[in-house]
C-alpha positions as MATLAB code, in Angstrom:
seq = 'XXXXXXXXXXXXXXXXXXXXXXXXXXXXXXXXXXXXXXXXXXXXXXXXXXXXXXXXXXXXXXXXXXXXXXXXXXXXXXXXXXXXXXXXXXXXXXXXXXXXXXXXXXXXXXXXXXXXXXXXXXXXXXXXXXXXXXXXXXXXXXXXXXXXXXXXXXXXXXXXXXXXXXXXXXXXXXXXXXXXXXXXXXXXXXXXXXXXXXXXXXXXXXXXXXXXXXXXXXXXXXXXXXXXXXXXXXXXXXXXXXXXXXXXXXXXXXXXXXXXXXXXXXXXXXXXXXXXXXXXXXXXXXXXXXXXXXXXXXXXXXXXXXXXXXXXXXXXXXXXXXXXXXXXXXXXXXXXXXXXXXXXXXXXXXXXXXXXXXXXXXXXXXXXXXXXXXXXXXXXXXXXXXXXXXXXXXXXXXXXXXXXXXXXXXXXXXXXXXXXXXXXXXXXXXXXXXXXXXXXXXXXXXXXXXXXXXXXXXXXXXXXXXXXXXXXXXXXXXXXXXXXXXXXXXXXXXXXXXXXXXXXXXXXXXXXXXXXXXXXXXXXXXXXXXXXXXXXXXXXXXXXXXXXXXXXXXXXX';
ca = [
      64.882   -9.095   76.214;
      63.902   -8.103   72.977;
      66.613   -8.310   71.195;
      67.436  -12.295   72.304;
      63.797  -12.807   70.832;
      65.025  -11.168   67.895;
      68.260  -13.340   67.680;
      66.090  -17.047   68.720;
      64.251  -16.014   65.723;
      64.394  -19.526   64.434;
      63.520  -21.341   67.564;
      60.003  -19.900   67.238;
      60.103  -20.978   63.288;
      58.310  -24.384   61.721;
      60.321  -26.363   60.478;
      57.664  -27.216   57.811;
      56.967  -24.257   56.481;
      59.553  -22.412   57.713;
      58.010  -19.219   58.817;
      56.796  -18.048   62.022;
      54.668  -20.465   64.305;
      50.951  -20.077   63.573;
      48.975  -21.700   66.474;
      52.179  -23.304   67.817;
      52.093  -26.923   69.039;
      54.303  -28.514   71.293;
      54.365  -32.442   70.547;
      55.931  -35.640   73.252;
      59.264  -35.131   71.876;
      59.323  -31.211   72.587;
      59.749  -30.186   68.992;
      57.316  -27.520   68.113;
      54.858  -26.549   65.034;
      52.371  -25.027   63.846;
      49.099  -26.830   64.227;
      47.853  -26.602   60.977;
      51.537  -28.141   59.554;
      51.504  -31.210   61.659;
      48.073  -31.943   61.232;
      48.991  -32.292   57.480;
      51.283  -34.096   57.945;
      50.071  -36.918   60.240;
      47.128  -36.396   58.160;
      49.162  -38.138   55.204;
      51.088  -40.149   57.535;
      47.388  -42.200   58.470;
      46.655  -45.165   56.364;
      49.847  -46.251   55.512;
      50.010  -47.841   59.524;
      49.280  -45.912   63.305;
      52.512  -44.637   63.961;
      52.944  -40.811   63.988;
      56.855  -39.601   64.270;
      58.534  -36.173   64.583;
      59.430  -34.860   61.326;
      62.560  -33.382   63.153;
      64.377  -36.189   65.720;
      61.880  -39.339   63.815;
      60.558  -40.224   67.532;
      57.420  -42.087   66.940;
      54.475  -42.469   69.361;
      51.406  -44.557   69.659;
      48.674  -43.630   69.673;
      48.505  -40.268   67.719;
      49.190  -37.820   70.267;
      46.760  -34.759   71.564;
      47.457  -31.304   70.099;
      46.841  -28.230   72.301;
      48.194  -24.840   71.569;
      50.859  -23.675   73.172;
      50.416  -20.406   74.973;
      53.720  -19.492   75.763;
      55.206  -19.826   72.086;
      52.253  -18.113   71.177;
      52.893  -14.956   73.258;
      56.691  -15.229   72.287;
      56.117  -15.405   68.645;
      53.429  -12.201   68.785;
      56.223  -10.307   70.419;
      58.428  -11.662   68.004;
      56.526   -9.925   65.352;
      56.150   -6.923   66.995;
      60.170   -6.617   67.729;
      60.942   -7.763   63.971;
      58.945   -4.545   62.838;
      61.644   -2.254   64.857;
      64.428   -4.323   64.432;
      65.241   -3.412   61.198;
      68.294   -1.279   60.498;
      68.012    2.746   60.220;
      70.222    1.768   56.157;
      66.984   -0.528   55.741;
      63.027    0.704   55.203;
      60.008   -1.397   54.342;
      59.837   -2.489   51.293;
      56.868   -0.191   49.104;
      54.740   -1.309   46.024;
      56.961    0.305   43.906;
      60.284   -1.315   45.446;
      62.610   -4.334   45.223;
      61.608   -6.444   47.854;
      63.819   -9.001   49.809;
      62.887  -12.757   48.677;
      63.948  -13.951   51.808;
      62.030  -12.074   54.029;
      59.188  -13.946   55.565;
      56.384  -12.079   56.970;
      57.776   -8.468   57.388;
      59.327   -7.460   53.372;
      62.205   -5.371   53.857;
      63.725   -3.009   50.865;
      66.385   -5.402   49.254;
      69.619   -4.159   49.197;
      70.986   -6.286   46.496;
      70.283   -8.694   44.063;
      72.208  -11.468   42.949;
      72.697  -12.432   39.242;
      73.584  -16.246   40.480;
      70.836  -16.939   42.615;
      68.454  -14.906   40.562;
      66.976  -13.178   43.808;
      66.848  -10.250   46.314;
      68.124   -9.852   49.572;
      67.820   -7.069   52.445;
      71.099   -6.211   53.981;
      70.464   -9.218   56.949;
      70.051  -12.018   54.041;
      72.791  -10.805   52.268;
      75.599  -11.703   54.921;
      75.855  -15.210   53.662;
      77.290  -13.948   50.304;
      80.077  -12.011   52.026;
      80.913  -14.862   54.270;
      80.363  -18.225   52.972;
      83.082  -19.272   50.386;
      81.388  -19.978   47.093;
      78.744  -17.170   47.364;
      81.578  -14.712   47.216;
      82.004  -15.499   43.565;
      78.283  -14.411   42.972;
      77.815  -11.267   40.796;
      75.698   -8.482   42.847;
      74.250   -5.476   41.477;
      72.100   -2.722   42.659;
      68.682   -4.043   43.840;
      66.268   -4.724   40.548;
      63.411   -6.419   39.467;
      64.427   -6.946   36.563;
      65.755  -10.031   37.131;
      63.672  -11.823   34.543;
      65.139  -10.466   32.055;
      67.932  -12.468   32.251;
      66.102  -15.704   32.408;
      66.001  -17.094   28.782;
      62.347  -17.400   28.178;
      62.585  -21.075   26.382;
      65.183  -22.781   29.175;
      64.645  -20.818   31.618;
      68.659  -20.521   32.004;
      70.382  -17.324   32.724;
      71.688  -15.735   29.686;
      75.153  -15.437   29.921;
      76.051  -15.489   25.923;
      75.479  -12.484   23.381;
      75.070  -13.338   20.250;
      76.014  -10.848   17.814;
      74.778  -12.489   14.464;
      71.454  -11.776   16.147;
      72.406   -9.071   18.691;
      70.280  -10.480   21.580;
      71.545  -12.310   24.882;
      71.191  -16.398   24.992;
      71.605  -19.094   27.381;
      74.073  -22.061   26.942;
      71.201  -23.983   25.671;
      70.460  -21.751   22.841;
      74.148  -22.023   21.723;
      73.240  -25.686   20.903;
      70.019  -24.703   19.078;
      68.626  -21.615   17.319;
      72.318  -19.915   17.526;
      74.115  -22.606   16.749;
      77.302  -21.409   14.023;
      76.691  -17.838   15.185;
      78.897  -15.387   15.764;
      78.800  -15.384   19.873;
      81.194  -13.799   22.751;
      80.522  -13.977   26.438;
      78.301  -11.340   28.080;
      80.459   -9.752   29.816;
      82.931   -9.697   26.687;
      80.159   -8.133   24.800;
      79.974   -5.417   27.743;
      82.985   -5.108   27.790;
      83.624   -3.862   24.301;
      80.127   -1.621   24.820;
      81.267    0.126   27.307;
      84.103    1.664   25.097;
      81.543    2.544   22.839;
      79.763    3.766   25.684;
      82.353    5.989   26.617;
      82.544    7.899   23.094;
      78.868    8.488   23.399;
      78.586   10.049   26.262;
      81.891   12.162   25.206;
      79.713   13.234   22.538;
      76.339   13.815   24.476;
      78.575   15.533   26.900;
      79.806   17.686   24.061;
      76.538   17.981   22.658;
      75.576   18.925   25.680;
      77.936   21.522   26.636;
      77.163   22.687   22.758;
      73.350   23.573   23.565;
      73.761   25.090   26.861;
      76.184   27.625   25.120;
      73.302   27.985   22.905;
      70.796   28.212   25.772;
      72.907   31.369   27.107;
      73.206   32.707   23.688;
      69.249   32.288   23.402;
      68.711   33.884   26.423;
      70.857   36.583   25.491;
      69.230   37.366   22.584;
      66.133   37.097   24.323;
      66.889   40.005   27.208;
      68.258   41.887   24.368;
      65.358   42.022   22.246;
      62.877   42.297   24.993;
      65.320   45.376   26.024;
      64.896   46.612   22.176;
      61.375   45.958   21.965;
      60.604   48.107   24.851;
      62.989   50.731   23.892;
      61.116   50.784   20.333;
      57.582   50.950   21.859;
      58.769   53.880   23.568;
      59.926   55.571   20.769;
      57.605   54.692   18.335;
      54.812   55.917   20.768;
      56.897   59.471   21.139;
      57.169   59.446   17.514;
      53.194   59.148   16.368;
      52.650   60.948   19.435;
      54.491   63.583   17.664;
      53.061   63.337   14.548;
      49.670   63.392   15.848;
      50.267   66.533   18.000;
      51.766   68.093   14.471;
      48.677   66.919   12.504;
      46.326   68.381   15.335;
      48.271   71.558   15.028;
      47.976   71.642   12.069;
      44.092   71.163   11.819;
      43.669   73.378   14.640;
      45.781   76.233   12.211;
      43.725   75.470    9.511;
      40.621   76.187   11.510;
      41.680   79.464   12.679;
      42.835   80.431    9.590;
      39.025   79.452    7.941;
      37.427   81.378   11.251;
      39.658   83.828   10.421;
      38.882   84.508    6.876;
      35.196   83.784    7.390;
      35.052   86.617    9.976;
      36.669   89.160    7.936;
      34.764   88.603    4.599;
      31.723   88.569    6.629;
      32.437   91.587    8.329;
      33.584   93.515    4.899;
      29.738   91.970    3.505;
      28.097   93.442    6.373;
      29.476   96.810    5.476;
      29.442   96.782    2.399;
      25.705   95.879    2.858;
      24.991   99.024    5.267;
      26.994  101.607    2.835;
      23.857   99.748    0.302;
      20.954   99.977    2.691;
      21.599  103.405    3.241;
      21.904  104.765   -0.704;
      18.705  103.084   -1.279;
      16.964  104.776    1.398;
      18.329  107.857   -0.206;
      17.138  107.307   -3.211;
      13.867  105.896   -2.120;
      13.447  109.395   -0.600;
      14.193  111.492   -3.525;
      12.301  109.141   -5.521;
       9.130  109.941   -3.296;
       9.901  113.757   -3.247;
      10.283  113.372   -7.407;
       6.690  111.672   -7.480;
       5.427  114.328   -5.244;
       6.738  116.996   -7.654;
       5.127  115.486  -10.695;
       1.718  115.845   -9.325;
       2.096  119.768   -8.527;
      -0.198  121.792  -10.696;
       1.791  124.957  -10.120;
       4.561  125.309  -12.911;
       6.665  127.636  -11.014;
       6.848  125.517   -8.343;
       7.594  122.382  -10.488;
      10.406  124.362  -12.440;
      12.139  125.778   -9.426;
      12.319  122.470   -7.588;
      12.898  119.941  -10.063;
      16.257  120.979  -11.385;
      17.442  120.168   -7.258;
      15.256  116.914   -7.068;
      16.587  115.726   -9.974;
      20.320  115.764   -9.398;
      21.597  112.477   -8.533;
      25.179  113.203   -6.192;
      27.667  110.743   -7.094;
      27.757  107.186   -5.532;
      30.289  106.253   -3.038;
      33.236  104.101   -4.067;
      31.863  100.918   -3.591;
      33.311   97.467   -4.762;
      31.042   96.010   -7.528;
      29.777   92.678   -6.990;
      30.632   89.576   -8.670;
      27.246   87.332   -9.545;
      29.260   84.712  -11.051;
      29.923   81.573   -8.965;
      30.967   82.381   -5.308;
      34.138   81.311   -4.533;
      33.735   79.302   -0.907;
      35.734   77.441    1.420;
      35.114   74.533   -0.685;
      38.382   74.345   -2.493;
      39.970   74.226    1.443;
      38.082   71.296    2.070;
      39.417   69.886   -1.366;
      43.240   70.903   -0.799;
      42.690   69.481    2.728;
      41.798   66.302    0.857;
      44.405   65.997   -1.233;
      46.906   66.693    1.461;
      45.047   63.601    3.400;
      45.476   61.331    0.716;
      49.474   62.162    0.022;
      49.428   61.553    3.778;
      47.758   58.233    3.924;
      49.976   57.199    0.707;
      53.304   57.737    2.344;
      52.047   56.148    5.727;
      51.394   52.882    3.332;
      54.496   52.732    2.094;
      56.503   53.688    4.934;
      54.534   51.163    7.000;
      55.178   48.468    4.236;
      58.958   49.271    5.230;
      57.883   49.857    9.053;
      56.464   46.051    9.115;
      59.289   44.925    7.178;
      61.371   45.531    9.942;
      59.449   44.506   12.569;
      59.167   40.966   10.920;
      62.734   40.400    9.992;
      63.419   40.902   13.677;
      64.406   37.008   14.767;
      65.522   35.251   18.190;
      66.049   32.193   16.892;
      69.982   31.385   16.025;
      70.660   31.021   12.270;
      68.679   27.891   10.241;
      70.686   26.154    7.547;
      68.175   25.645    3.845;
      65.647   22.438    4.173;
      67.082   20.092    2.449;
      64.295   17.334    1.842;
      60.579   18.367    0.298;
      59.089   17.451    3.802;
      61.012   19.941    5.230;
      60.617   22.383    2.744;
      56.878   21.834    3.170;
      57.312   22.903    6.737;
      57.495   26.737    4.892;
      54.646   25.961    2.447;
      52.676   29.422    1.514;
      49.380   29.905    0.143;
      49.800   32.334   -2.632;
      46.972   33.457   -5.128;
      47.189   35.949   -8.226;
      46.371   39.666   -8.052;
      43.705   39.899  -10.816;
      44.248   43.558  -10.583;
      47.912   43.456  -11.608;
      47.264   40.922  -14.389;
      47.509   42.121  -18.175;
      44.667   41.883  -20.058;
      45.836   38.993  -22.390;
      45.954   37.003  -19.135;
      43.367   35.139  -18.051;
      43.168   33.786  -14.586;
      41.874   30.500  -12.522;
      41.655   28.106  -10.172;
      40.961   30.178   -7.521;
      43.295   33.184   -9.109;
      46.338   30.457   -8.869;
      46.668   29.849  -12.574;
      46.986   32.118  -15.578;
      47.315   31.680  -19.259;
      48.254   33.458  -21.739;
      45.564   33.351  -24.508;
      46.032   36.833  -25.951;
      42.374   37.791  -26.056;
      41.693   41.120  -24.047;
      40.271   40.014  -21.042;
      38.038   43.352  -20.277;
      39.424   43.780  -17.302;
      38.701   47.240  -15.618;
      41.494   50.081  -15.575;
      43.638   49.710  -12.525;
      46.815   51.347  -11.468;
      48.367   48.325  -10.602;
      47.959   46.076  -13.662;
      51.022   46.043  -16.142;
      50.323   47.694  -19.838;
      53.148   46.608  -21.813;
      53.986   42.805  -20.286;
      52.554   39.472  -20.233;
      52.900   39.667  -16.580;
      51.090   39.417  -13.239;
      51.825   39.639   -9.590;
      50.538   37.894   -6.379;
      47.926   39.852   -3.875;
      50.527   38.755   -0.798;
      53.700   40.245   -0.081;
      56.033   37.424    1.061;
      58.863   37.885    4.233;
      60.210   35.268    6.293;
      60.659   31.764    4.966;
      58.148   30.942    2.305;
      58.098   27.770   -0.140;
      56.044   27.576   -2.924;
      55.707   25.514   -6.145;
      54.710   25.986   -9.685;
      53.410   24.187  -12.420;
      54.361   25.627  -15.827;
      53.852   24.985  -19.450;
      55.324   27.106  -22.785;
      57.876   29.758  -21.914;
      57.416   31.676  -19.264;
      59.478   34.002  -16.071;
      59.535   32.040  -12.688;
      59.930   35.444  -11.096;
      59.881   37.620   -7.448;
      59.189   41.331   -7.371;
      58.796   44.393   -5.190;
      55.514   46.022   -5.405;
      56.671   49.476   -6.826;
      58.199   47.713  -10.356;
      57.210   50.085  -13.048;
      53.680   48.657  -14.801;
      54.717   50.425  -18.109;
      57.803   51.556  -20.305;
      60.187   49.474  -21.848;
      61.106   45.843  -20.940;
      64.283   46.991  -19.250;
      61.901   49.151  -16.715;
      59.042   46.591  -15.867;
      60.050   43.137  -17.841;
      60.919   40.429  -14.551;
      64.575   40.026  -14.328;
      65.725   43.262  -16.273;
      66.359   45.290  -13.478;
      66.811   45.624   -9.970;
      63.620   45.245   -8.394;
      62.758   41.471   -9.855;
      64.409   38.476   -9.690;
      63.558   35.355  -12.827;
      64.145   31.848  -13.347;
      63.495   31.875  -17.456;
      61.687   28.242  -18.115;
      62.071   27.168  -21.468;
      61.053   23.388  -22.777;
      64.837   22.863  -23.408;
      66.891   24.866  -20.641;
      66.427   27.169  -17.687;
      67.913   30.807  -17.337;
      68.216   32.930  -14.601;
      67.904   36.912  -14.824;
      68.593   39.397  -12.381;
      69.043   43.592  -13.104;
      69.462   42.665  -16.921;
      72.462   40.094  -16.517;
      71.656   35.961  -17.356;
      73.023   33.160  -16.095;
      72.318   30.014  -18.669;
      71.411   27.436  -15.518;
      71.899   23.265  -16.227;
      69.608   20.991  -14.400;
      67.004   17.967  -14.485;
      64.062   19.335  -17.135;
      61.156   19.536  -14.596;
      57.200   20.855  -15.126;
      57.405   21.648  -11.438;
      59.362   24.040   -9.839;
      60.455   24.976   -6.504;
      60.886   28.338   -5.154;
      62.011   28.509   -1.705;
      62.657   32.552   -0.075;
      64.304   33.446    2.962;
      63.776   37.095    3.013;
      65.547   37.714    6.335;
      69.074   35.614    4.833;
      68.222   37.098    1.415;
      68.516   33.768   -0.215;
      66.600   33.371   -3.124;
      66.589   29.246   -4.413;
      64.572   27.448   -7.123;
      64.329   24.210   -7.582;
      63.603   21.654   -9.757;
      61.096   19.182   -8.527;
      60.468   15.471   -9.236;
      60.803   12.414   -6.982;
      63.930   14.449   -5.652;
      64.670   18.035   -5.277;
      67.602   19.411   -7.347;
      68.864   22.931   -6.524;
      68.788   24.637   -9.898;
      70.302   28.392   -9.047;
      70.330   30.272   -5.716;
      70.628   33.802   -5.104;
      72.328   35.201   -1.820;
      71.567   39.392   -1.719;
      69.887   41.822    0.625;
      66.080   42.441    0.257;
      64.935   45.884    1.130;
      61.214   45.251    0.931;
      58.500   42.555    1.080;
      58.827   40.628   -2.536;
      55.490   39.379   -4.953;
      55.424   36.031   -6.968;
      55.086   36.853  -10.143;
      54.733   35.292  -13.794;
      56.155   36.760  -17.541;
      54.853   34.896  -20.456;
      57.168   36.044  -23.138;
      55.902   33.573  -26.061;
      52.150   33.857  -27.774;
      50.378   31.553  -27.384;
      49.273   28.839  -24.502;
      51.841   29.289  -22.247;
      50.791   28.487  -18.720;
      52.162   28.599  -14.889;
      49.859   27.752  -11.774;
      50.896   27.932   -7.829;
      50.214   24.578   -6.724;
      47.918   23.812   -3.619;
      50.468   22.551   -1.043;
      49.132   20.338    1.634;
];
């Protein structure tokens, strides 16, 4: 029963307003409608003349007839409604916000299945049967359900765009070909498409090599990444055994050390104390023949006196005792001193085994191999803060701007004795050791050494030993007003370039590429360096003309 309601669907429809009877009528004729519909439309029908008609069969009647609601084709079209909601397909669903609805769906939306490019609309699965059966609907162009059907509505004609215009590269209707477009260069849509999808194809052969191209990357990432979490762990290990070690060996040795003080302490204390008793008791020896002695000299009988005396008086000799020293004691002070000294030898090989220690833990890297920036911008990426040692600068140097600039006025500068600061040369290093990528820039004037150096480059002797560029632990990029030179371990290389006040040092430490560059509106590669660094390197400067030559590290923002 249900399903013949379903099928005499449009026997319980207006045929006004074409939907489902709303307070159906039945009028004289038998047509039915809803009562709101042919109210209307006697409504307009009154004042022309007092003849009402059927809008269907044109029957007329006289006077306007009663309308009472039908209660039959009111129950029929309720159930109606309640078998239309299960008599959609199990293929079809209810069309949600966020779906393509059917356009021809009355009161119940159902999830379109199609859409139609000629008619510019939607239809469920039910509503679509026409365009597989009738004749000239067959020719229509369906796609996947959108709602983006607009788009291909021209916005000033409202025409479908069926025309690409390639002068402007945008889609146009007919109309537009007569207007705006007219003399362009213009192919059919689907000629357009057709040549697009070609291209189409060799894109996605690339993205799909591309593709393929980072997911071997991917595994070789992930690789890597097992590996050197395998490494890292295996090095914790290690490196825990190791200082483990060496702080069992240093408590040993402490530990020996204090023994062998106890040790010492105990036997020279017990040698004092006798020593001191083999003292105490020769004094109370001679305390008592000192008292028999003073006895004797107040005796008034002489033969007494001259009988005993020659016996009082004879001192036996002393035991063979050590002397004692009443100079300075020698203590355990010189221990605590040789202890020191043993500390600080200690502490200085720990620095500069750990420099070597960190060295290696930084140059440790996941990440595949990165080609040189090419652009400023992306040198900037690897811009480093770098400010002058003030402790390593000569004293003809004077230094500002926040320790990044130094001149070369030759006017001792007072500066207090240091280890560090270099004796012979105009030179000076930065406080920061530099590893990784690093980028920096400098501003010079005169003549003066563009130069990198490890931290142990002599600070005196001849140029050959501590002079940047003349030997293997410095690297130099000689700036002159008229040319540029390049210095490594004594050997030059005359370098040709754009003349530049800036200059651009960029260090990979981990590659062991070394570049400077000369700076301007562009970046010109002036000389580049490809060796192995052993240890973290120092910006440095060498002014090797008196005077006013300058050289600043530039603030990089």
């Amino acid at each position: 029963m249900a399903q013949q309601v379903f099928l005499d669907r449009e026997n319980l429809s207006c045929s006004i307003c074409l939907d489902l009877l709303k307070d159906p009528v039945t009028i004289p004729c038998g047509h039915s409608y809803c009562m709101s519909c042919i109210k209307d439309c006697w409504d307009e029908e009154n004042g022309e003349n007092e003849i009402y008609s059927c809008p269907q069969c044109m029957q007329s009647f006289i006077p306007r007839p009663g309308l009472v609601k039908s209660t039959l084709l009111a129950e029929l079209v309720e159930e109606q409604k309640k078998v239309g909601l299960h008599a959609v397909s199990p293929d079809q669903s209810f069309a949600g916000p966020e779906d393509v609805a059917c356009d021809f769906c009355s009161e119940i939306k159902v999830k379109a299945f199609k859409s139609c490019l000629v008619c510019m609309a939607s239809y469920c699965e039910q509503h679509l049967q026409p365009h597989y059966n009738v004749a000239p609907l067959k020719k229509h162009k369906l796609v996947e359900a959108t709602s983006e059907l607009e788009e291909n509505i021209c916005s000033h004609h409202d025409e479908v765009m069926k025309i690409f215009c390639r002068t402007d590269q945008q889609c146009i209707c007919y109309l537009c070909l007569m207007g705006d477009h007219k003399g362009h260069d213009t192919v059919s849509a689907a000629a357009e498409r057709a040549e697009r999808q070609t291209e189409l194809g060799v894109s996605r052969q690339r993205i799909q090599q591309r593709v393929q191209d980072r997911e071997k990357d991917v595994k070789v990432l992930q690789q890597r990444v097992e590996t050197i979490n395998l490494s890292a762990d295996e090095a914790v290990k290690d490196s825990e055994k190791i200082f483990t070690d060496l702080i069992c060996l240093i408590e040993k040795r402490s530990s020996e050390v204090k023994q062998q003080i106890r040790s010492q302490q105990k036997t020279q204390v017990s040698r004092a104390k006798e020593l001191e008793e083999k003292l105490q008791q020769e004094i109370t020896e001679l305390q008592r023949k000192d008292t028999e002695l003073e006895k004797l000299s107040r005796t008034e009988d002489h033969l007494h006196f001259l009988n005993n005396y020659p016996s009082l008086s004879h001192l036996s000799e002393s035991a063979d005792l050590p002397s004692i020293d009443t100079g300075p004691l020698c203590s355990f002070e010189d221990v605590t001193a040789a202890v020191s000294e043993a500390r600080d030898k200690l502490q200085a090989v720990l620095s500069e085994e750990w420099t070597k220690i960190s060295l290696a833990v930084s140059e440790v890297d996941v990440l595949l191999p990165q080609a040189e920036p090419r652009t400023r911008a992306e040198f900037m990426r690897y811009s480093h803060q770098i400010t002058l040692d003030p402790n390593t600068a000569h004293i003809y140097l004077s230094l500002s701007h926040s320790n990044r600039k130094a001149s070369l006025i030759a006017v001792d500068q007072l500066y207090s004795d240091h280890p560090d600061r270099f004796v012979e040369r105009w030179q000076v290093l930065s406080g920061e050791g530099l590893t990784g990528r690093c980028y920096w820039e400098v501003k010079w004037s005169g003549k003066v050494n563009i130069a990198v150096a490890y931290k142990d480059i002599s600070r005196t002797g001849t140029r050959d030993e501590c002079g940047f560029g003349n030997n293997n632990k410095s690297w130099a990029l000689k700036c002159n007003n008229g040319s540029f030179e390049f210095r490594h371990n004594n050997i030059s290389n005359s370098i040709s370039g754009p003349q530049s006040s800036t200059i651009g040092v960029y260090l990979d430490h981990r590659a062991g590429t070394l570049s400077y560059y000369s700076v301007s509106e562009t970046m010109t590669l002036l000389h580049r360096v490809q060796t192995t660094f052993t240890q973290p390197l120092y910006a440095g400067f060498w002014f090797t003309q008196s005077p006013g030559g300058t050289a600043e590290l530039c603030e990089l923002k």
